[in-house]
N, C-alpha and C positions, 0 to 999 in steps of 0.2 A: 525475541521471537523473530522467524523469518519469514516474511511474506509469502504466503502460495504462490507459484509459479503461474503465467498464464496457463489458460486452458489450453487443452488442447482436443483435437477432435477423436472419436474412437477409431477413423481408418487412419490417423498418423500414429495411433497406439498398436494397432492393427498391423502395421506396415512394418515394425519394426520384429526383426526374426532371435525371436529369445527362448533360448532355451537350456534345460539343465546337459550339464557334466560332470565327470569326476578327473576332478584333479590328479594325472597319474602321477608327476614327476614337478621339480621345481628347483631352480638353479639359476645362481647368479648368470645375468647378460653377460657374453663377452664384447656386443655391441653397444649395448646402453649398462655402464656399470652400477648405475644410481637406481635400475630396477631390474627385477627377477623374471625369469623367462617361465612358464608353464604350463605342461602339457595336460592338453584335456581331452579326455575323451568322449565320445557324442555320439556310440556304438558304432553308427555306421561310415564316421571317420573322429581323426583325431586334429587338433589345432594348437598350435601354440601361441601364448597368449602373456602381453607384460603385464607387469603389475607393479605398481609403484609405492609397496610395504618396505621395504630395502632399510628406510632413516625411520618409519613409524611404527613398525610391526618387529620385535626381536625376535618372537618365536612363532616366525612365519612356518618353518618346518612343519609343523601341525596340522595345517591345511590340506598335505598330501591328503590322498584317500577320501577327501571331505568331495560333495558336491555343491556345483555352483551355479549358480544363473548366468548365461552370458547373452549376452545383445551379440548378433554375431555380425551383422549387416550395419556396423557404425564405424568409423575408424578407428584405428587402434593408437595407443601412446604413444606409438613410435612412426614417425613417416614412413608410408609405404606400406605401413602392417594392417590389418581390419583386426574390428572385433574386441568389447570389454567387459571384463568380468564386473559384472553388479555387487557395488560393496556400501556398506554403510559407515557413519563417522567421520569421515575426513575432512568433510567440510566442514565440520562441525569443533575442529580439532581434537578429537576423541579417536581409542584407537581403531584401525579400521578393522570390520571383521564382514563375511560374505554373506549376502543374500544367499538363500538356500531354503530347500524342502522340508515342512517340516518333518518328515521323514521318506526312506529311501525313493525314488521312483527310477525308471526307466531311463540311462543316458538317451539323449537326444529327445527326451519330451517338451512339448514344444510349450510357452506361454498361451493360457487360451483371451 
């Protein structure tokens, strides 16, 4: 079993700007090979965004079309990039699969 994490306060939960997208598109990096590049769309703009399924995930293809949770104001996998998609299992060594709605909402809605 893994210990809870420390607390944390609700204006650091608060602070942090999450919200859903849909995955439009997904394709190996040609800067980081070891993780996949993917674009999301958030209605009123779209993001691209890594993800590091590449060695754990073989039938990441799947994912297109799906929606995802992203933290968008965190940095991202790769120096220089912002922004990570919410996933589950990896820490865990299981395989990873996405946080998500349980059914459809509105790109760009925000976490309350």
């Amino acid at each position: 079993m893994h210990p809870i994490k420390p607390f944390v306060t609700l204006d650091h939960l608060k602070s942090l700007d999450i919200r859903v997208g849909t995955i439009r598109s997904l394709q190996t990096s040609d800067e980081e090979p070891a993780l996949l590049l993917l674009l999301i769309d958030f209605l009123e703009f779209q993001q691209s965004l890594f993800l590091d399924w590449k060695e754990t995930r073989f039938e990441y293809e799947e994912i297109i079309g799906k929606q995802a949770l992203v933290a968008l104001n965190v940095p991202g996998l790769v120096v220089g990039s912002s922004g990570r998609i919410l996933e589950l299992g990896s820490l865990d060594q299981l395989m990873p699969v996405l946080v998500c709605p349980e059914h459809p909402i509105p790109d760009g809605s925000r976490l309350t």
